[in-house]
N, C-alpha and C positions, 0 to 999 in steps of 0.2 A: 457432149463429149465428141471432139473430133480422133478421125483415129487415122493409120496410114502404114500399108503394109510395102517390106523391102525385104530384099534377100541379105543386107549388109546391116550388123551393126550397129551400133556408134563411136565415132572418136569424137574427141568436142575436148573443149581446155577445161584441166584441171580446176584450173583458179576461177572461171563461171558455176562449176555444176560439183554437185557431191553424191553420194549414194546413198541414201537413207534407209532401201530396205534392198534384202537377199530375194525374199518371197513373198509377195513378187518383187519384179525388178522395178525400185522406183528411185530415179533421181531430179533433184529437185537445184533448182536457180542458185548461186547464195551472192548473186551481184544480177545490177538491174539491167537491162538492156541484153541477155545473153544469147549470144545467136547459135543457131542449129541449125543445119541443112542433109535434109536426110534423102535418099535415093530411094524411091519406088520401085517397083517392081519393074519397070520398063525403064529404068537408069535416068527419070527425068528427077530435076535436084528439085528439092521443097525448101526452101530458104524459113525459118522462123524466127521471131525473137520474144523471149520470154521476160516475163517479170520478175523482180527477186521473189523467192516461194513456188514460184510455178514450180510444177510438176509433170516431169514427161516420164508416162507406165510404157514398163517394154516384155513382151512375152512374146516365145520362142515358139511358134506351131508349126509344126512336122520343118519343112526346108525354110519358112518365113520368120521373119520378124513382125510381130505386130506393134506397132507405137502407137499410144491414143492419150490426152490431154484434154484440159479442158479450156473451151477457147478463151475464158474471162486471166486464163492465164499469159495468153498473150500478151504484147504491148502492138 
């Protein structure tokens, strides 16, 4: 499981990604190729792209965001 902390977030398109759970936060691909790019903690951009089903976990610790996935979810 790869994981990546940022002080931001996410915005990302409707029509790639849906929300599957409250607790925790997990949303998951519902088309193939779906791209992410999340900002670090020092504002550098991490570009991704997911598979349909992938899942990207998001928890909130204290001022951060933590995001972590798993890499077979990738493409």
């Amino acid at each position: 499981m790869a994981s990546l902390f940022s002080m931001k977030s996410l915005k990302f398109a409707e029509k790639d990604w849906i929300q599957i759970s409250h607790e925790p936060v997990i949303y998951e691909s519902i088309v193939d190729n779906a791209p992410i790019t999340i900002y670090d903690t020092n504002g550098m951009p991490h570009r991704m792209t997911f598979r349909k089903g992938g899942k990207l976990h998001l928890e909130k610790i204290e001022e951060k965001f933590r995001f972590h996935w798993e890499s077979s979810d990738l493409k």
